[in-house]
PASEBA-1860 file (N, C-alpha, C; in nm, 3 decimals):
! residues 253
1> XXXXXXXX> -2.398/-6.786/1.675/-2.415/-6.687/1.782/-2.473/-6.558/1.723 ~ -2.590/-6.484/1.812/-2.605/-6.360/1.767/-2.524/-6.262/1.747 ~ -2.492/-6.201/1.632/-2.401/-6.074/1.669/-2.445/-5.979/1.796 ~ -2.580/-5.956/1.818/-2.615/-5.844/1.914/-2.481/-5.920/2.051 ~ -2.453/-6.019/2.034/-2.420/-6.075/2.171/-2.251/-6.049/2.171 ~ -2.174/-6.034/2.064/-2.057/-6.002/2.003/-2.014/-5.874/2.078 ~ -1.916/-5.843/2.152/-1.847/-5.722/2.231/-1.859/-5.605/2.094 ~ -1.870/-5.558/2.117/-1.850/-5.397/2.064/-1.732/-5.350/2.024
9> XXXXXXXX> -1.722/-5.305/1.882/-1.587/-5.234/1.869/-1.565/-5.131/1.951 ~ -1.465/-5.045/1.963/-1.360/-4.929/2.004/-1.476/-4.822/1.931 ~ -1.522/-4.855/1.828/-1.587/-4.765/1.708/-1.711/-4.736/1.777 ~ -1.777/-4.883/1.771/-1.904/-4.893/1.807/-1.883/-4.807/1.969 ~ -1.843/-4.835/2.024/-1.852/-4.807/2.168/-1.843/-4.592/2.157 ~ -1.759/-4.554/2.073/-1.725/-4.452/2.109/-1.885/-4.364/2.003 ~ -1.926/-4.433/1.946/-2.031/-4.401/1.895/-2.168/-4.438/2.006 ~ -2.152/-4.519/2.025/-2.270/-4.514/2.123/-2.258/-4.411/2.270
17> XXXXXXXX> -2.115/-4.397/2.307/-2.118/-4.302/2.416/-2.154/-4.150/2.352 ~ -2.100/-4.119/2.255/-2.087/-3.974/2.186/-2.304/-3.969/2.180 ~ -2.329/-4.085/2.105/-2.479/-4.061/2.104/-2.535/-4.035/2.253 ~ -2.497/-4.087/2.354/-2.578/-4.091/2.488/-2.549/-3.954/2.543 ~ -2.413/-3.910/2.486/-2.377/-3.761/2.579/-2.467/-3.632/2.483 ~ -2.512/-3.628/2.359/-2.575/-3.589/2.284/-2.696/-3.579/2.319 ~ -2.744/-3.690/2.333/-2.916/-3.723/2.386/-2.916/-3.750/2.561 ~ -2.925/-3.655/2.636/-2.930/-3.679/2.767/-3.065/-3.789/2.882
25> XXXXXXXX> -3.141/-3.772/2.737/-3.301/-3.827/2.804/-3.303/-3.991/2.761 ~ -3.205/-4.007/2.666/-3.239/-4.142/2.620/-3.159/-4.228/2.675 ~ -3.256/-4.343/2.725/-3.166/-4.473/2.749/-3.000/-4.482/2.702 ~ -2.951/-4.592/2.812/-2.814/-4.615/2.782/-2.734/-4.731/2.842 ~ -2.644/-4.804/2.804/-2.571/-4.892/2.916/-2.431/-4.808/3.013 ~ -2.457/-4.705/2.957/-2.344/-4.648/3.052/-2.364/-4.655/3.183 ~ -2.333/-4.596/3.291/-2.354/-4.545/3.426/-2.380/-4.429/3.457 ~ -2.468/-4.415/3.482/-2.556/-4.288/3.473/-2.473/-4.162/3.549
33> XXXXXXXX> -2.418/-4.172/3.621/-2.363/-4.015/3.721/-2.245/-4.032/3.626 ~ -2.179/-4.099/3.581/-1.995/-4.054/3.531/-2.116/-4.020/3.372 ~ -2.189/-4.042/3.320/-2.230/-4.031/3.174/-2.305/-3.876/3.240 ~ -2.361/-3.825/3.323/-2.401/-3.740/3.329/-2.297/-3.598/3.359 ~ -2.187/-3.625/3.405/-2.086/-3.530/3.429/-2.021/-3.498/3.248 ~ -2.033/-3.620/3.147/-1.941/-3.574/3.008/-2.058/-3.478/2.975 ~ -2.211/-3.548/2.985/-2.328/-3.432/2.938/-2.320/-3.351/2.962 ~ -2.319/-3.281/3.087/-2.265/-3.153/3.110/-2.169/-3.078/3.097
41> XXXXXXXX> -2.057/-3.158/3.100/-1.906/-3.075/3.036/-1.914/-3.068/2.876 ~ -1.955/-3.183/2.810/-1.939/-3.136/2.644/-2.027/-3.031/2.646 ~ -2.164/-2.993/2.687/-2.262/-2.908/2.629/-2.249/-2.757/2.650 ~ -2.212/-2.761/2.856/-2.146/-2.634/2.883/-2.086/-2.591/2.789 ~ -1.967/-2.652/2.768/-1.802/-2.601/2.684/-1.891/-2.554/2.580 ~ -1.959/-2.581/2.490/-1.985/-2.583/2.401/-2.103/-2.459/2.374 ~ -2.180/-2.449/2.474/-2.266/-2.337/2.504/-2.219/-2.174/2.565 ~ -2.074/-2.183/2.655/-2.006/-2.092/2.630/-1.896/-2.030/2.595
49> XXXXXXXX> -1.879/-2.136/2.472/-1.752/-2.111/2.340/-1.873/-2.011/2.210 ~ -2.027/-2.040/2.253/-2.119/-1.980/2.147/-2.132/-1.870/2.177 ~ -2.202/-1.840/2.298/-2.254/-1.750/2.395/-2.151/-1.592/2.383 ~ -1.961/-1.666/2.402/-1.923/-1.589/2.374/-1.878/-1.543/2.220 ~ -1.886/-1.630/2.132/-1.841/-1.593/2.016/-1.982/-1.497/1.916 ~ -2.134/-1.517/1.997/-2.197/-1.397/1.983/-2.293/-1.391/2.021 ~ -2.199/-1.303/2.082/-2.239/-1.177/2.157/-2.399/-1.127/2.188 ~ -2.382/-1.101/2.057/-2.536/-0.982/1.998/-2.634/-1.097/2.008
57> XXXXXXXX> -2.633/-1.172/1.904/-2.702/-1.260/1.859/-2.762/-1.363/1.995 ~ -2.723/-1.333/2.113/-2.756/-1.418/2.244/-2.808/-1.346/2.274 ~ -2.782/-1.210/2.292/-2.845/-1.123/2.371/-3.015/-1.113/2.334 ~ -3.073/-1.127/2.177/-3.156/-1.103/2.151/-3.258/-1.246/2.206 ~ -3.215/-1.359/2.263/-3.297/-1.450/2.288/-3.280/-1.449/2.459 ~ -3.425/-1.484/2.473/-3.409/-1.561/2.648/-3.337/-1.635/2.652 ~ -3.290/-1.707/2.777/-3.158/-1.836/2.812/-3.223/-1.916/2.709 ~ -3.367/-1.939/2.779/-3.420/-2.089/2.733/-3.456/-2.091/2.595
65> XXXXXXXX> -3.446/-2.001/2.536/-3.481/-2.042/2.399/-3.363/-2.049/2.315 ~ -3.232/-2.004/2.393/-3.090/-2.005/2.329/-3.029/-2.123/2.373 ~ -3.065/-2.180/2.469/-3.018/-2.288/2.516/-3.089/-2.449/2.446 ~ -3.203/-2.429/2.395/-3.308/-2.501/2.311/-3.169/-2.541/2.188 ~ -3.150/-2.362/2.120/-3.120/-2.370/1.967/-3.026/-2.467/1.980 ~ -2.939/-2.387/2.051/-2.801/-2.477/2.120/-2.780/-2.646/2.130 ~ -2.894/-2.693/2.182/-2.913/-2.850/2.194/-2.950/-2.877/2.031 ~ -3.052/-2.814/2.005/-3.068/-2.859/1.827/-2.880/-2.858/1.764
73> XXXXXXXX> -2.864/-2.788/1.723/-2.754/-2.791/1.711/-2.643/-2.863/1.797 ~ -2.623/-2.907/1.913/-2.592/-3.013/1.971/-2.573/-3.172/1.937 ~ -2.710/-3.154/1.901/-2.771/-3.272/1.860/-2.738/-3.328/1.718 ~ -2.802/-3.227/1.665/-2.814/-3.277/1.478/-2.709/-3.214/1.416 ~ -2.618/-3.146/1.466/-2.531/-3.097/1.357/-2.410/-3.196/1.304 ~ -2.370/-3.182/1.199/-2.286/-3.266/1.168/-2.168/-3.197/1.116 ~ -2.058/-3.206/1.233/-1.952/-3.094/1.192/-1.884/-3.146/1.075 ~ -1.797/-3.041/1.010/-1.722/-3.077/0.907/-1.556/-3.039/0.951
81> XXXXXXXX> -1.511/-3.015/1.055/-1.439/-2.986/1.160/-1.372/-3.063/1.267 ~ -1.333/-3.152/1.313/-1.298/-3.219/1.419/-1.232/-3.108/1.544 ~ -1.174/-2.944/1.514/-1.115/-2.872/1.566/-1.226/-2.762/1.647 ~ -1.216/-2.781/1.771/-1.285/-2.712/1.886/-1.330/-2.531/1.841 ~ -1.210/-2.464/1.809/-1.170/-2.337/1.758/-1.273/-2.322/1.633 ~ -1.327/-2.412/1.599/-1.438/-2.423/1.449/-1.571/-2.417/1.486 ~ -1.579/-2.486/1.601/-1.732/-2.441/1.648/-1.803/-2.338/1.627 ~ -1.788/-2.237/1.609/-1.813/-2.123/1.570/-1.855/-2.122/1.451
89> XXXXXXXX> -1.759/-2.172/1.310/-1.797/-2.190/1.195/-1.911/-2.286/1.180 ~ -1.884/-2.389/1.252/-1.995/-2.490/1.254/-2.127/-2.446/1.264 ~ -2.126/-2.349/1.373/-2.277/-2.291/1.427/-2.309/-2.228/1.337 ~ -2.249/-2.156/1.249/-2.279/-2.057/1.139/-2.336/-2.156/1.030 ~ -2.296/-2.258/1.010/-2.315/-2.367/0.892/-2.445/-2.404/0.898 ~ -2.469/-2.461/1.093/-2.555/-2.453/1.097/-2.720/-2.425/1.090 ~ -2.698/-2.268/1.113/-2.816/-2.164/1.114/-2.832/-2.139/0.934 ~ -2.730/-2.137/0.889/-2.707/-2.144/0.700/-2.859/-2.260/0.670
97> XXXXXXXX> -2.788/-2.409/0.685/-2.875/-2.496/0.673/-2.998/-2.533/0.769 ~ -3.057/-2.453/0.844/-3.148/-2.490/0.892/-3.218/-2.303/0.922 ~ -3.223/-2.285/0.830/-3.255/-2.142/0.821/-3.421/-2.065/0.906 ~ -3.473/-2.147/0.898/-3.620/-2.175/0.953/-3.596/-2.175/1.067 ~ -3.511/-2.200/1.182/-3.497/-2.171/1.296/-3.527/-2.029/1.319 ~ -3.441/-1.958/1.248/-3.443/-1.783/1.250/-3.550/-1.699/1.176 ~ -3.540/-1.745/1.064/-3.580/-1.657/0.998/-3.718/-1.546/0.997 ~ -3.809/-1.617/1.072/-3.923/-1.588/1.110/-3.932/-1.486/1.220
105> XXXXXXXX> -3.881/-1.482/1.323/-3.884/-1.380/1.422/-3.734/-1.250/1.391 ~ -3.645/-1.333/1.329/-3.497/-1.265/1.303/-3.450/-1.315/1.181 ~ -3.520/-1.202/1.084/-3.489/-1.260/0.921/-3.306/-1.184/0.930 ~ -3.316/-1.137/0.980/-3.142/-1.084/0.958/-3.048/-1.147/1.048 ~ -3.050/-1.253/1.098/-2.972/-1.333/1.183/-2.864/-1.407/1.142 ~ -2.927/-1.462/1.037/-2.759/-1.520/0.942/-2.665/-1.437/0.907 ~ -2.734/-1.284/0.896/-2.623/-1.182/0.830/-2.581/-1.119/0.984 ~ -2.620/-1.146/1.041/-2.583/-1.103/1.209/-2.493/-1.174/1.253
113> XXXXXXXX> -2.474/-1.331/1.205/-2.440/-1.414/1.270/-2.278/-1.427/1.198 ~ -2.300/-1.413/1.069/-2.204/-1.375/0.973/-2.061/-1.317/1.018 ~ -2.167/-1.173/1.029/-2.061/-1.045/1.087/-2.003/-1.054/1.262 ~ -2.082/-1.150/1.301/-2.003/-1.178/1.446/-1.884/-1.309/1.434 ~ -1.915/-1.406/1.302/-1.800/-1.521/1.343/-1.676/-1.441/1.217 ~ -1.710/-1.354/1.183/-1.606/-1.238/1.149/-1.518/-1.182/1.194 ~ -1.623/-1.109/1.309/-1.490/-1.039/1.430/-1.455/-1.168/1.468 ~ -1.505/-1.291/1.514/-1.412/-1.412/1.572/-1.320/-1.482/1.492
121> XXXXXXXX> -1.275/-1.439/1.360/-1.236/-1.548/1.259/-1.121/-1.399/1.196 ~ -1.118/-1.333/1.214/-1.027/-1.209/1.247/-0.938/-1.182/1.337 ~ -1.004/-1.209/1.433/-0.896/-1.212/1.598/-0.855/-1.308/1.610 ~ -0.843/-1.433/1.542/-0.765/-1.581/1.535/-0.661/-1.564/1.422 ~ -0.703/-1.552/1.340/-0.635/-1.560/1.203/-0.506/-1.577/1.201 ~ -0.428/-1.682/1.169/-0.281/-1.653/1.154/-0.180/-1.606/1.086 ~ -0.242/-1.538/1.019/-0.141/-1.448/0.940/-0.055/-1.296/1.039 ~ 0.018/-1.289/0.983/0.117/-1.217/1.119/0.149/-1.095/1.015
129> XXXXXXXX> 0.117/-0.975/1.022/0.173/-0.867/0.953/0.282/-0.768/1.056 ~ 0.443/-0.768/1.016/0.507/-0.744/1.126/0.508/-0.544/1.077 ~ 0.509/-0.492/1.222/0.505/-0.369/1.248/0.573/-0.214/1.100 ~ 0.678/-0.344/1.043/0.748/-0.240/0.942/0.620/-0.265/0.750 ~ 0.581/-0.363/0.769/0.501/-0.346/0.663/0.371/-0.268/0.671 ~ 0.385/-0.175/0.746/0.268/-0.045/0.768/0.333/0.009/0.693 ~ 0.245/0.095/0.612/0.272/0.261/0.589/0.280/0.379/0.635 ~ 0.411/0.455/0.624/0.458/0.529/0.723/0.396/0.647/0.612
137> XXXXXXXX> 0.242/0.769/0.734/0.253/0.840/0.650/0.329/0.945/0.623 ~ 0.349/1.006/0.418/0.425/1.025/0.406/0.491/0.969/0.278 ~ 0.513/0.852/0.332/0.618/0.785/0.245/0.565/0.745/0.104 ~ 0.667/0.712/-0.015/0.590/0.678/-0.126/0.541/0.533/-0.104 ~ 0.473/0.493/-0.248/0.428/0.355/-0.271/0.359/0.347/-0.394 ~ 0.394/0.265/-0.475/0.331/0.260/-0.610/0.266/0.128/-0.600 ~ 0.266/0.027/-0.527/0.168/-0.100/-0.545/0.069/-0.116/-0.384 ~ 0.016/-0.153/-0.394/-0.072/-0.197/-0.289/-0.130/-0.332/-0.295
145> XXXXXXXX> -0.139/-0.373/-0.144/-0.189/-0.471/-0.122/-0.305/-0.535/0.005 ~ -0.376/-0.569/-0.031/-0.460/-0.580/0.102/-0.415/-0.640/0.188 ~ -0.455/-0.646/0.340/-0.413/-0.683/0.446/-0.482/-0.804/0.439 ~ -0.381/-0.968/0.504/-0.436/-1.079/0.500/-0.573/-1.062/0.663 ~ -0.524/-0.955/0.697/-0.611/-0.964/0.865/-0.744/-0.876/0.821 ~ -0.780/-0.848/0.692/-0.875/-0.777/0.698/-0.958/-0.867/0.546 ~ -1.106/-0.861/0.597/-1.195/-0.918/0.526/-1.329/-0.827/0.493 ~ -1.397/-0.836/0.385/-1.495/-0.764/0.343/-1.654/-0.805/0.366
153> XXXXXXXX> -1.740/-0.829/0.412/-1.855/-0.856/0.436/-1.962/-0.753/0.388 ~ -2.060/-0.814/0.309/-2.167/-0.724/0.289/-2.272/-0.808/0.305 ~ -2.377/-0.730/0.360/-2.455/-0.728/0.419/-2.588/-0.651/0.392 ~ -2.722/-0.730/0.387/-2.872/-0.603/0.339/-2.907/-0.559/0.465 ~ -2.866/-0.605/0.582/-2.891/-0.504/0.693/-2.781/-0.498/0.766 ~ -2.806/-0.339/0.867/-2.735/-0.286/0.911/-2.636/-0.364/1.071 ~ -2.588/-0.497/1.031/-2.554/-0.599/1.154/-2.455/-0.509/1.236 ~ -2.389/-0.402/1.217/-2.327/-0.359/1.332/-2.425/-0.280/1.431
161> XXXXXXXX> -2.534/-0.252/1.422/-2.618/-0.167/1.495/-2.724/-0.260/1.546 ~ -2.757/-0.388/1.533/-2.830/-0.441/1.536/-2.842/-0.473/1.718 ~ -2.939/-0.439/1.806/-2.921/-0.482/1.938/-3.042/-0.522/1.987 ~ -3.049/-0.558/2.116/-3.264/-0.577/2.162/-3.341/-0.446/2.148 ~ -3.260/-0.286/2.142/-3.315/-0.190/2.111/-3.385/-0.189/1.963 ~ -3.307/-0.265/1.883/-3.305/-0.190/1.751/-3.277/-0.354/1.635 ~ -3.392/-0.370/1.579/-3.387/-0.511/1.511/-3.457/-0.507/1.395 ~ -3.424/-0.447/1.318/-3.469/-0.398/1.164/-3.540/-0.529/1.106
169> XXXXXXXX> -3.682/-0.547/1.054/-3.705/-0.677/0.996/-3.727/-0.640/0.876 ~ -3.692/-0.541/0.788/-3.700/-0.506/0.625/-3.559/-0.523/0.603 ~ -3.502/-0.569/0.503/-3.407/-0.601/0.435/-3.366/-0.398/0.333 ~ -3.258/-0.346/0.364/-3.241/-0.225/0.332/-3.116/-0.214/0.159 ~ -3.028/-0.108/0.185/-2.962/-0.077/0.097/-2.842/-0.188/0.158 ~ -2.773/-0.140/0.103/-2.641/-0.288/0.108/-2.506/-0.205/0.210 ~ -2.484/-0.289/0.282/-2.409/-0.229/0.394/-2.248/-0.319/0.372 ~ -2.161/-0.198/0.322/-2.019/-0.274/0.344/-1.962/-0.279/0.444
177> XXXXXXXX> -1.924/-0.374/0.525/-1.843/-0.338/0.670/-1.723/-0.434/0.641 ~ -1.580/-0.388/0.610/-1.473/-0.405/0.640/-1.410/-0.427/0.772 ~ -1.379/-0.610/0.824/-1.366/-0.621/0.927/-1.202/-0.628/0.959 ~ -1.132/-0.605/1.073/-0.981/-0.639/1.017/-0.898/-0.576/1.163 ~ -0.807/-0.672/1.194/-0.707/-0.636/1.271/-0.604/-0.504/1.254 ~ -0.598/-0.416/1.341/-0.548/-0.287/1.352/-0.427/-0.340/1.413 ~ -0.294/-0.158/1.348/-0.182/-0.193/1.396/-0.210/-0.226/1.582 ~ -0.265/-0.190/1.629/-0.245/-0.248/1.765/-0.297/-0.370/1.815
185> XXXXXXXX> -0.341/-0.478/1.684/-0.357/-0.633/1.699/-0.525/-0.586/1.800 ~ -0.612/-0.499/1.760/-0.759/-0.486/1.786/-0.871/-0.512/1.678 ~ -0.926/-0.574/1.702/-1.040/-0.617/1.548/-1.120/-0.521/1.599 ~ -1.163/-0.432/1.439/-1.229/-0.333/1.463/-1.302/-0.333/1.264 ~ -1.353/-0.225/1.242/-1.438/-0.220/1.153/-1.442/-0.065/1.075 ~ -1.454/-0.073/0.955/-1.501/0.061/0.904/-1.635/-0.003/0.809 ~ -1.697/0.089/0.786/-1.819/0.142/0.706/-1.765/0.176/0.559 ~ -1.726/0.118/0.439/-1.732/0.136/0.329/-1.847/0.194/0.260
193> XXXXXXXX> -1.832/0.316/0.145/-1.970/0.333/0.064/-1.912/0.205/-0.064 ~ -2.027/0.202/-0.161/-1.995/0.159/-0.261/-1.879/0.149/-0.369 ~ -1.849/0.260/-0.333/-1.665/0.332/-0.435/-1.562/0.278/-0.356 ~ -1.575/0.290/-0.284/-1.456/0.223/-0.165/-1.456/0.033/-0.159 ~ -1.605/-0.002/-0.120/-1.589/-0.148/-0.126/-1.558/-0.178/-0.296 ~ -1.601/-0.112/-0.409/-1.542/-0.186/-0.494/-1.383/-0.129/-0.537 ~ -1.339/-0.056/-0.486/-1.191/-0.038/-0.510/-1.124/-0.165/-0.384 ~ -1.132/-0.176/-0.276/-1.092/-0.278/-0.190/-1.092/-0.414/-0.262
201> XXXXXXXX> -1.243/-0.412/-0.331/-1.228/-0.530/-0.380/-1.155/-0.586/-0.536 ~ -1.119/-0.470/-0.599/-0.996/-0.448/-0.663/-0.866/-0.512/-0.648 ~ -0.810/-0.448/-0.506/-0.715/-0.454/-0.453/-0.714/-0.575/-0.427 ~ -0.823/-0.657/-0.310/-0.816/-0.780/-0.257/-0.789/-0.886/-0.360 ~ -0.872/-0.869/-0.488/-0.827/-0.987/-0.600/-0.713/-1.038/-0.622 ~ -0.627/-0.967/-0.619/-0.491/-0.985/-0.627/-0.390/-0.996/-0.555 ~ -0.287/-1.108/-0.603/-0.220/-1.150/-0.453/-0.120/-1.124/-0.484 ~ -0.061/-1.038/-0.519/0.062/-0.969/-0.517/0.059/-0.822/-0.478
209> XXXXXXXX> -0.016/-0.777/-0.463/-0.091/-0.624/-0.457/-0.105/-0.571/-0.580 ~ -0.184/-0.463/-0.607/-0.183/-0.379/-0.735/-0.113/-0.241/-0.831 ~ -0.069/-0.210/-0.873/0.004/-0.096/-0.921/-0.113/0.045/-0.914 ~ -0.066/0.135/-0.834/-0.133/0.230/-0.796/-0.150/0.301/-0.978 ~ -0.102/0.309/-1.070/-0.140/0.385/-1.161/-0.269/0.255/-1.222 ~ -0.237/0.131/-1.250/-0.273/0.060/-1.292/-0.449/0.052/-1.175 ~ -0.405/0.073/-1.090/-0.554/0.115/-0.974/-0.628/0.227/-1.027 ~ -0.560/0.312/-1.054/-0.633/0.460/-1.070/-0.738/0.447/-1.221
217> XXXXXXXX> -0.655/0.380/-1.343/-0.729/0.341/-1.449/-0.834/0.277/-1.408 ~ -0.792/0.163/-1.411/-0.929/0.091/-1.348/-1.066/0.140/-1.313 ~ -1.025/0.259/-1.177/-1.126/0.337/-1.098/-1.227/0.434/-1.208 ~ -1.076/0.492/-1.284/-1.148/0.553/-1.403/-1.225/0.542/-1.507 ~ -1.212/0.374/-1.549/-1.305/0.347/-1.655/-1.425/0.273/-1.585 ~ -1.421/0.226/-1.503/-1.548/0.189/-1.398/-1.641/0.293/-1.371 ~ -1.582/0.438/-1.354/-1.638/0.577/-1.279/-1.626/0.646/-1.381 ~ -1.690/0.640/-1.480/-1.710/0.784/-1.630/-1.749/0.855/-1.564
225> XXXXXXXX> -1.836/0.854/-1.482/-1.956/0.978/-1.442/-1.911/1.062/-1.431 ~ -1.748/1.064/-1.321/-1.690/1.127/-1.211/-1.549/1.199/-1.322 ~ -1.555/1.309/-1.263/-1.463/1.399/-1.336/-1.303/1.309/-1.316 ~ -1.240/1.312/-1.400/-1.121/1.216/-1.388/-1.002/1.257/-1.265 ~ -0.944/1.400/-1.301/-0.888/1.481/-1.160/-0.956/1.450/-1.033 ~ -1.061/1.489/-1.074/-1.117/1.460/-0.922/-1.088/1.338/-0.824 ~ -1.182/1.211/-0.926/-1.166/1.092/-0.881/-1.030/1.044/-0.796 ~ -0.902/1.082/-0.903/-0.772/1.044/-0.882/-0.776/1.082/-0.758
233> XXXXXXXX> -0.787/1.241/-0.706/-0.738/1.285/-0.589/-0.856/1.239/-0.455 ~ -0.939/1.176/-0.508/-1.064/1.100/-0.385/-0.984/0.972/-0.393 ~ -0.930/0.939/-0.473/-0.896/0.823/-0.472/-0.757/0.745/-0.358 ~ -0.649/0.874/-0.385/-0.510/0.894/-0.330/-0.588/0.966/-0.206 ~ -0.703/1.009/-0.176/-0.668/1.042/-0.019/-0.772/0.898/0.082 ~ -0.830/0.838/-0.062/-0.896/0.689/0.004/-0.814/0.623/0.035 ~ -0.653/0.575/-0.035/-0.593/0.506/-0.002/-0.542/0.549/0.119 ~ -0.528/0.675/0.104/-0.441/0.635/0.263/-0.532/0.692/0.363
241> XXXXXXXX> -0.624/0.657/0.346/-0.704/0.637/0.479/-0.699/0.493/0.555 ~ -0.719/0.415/0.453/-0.698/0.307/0.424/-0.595/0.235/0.452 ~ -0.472/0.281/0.441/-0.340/0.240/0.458/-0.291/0.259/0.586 ~ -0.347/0.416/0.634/-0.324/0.467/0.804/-0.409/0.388/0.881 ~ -0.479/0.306/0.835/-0.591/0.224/0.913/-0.515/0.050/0.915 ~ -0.446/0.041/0.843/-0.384/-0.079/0.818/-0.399/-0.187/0.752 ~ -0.539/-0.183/0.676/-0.617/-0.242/0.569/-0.563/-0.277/0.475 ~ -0.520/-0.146/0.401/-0.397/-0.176/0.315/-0.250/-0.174/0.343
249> XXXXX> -0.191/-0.266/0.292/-0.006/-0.274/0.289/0.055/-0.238/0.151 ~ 0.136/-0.137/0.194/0.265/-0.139/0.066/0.301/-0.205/0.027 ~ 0.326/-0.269/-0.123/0.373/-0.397/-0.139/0.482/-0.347/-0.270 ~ 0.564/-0.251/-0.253/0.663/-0.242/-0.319/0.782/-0.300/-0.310 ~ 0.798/-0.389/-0.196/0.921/-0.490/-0.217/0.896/-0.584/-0.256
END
């Protein structure tokens, strides 16, 4: 007997439907109106789980040419994810490996795209920082530690400003944007200079937090340039900018 003539696994079958709801134009043995209602519900769902996760990055295309990318990616992507909530990462993986989609009209789109599944991968996050591990200002603290809700992104263009007004296609100076859940559970952002993102990133290395004298050295032999008094006291009023912002946690217990 031919195999073609052999029933279909569970496997086979769920592979051939997943292909038909994927490819809407191509042949199929399904039944066309119940196979045309999953086409539309997987792709919708899926087009505005994107749409909203960014923002910016939609805004700068017509429907139809966002709705195009969308099916490419529909189509050919191959998640590494089985979890809905990942789509997002996926799309990012995406535009990573197939870079030529963008790059040509929106060379800064990956770093756009970056800093938007940021704010989305921030406002999920499960790490829970409860209300008393803030810093009360004021109070002492000799170690520090970074906040698990806050992440560092850099960037050669300016992706928080980026809109249909304003779409920089030269690649600039290096932009730190610190993304991160505030005591009032709001994802929000600061603007790091250079002295700041590499003291954060100091801090972040380490998973116990760091010893504020043992910080200040550090700063100091990194920064000869900078008068040593000085530094210290730019330094102690960085942290607690930093700390009143919620970025950083006390980690003296």
């Amino acid at each position: 007997m031919n195999r073609d003539t052999y029933p279909q696994t569970l496997a086979e079958q769920q592979e051939a439907l997943a292909t038909a709801i994927r490819y809407p134009h191509h042949g199929s043995d399904f039944e066309q109106r119940r196979l045309a209602i999953y086409q539309s519900l997987f792709f919708n769902n899926v087009c505005g789980f994107l749409t909203n996760a960014y923002p910016v990055l939609h805004s700068l295309y017509d429907e139809e040419h966002w709705e195009a990318l969308l099916r490419i990616f529909f189509q050919q992507h191959v998640s590494r994810s089985p979890f809905f909530v990942e789509i997002a990462r996926e799309f990012l993986n995406f535009l990573v490996e197939n870079e030529e989609l963008t790059q040509d009209a929106m060379p800064y789109a990956l770093e756009l795209a970056h800093y938007e599944w940021l704010e989305l991968d921030v406002s999920v996050r499960k790490h829970d920082v409860q209300s008393t591990e803030y810093w009360q200002p004021g109070s002492r603290y000799s170690r520090i530690k970074a906040s698990p809700l806050a992440t560092l992104g850099r960037y050669s263009y300016p992706v928080h400003q980026i809109s249909r007004e304003f779409q920089p296609q030269q690649a600039g100076d290096a932009v730190c944007l610190l993304v991160f859940r505030n005591r009032q559970d709001t994802v929000a952002f600061t603007l790091l200079n250079s002295v700041t993102a590499y003291l954060w990133s100091l801090i972040d290395a380490t998973e116990n937090g760091m010893l504020l004298h043992e910080l200040e050295n550090r700063m100091c032999q990194a920064l000869i340039q900078f008068p040593e008094q000085q530094l210290r006291q730019h330094l102690r009023n960085t942290l607690e900018t930093l700390l009143t912002d919620g970025v950083l946690l006390p980690a003296d217990a």
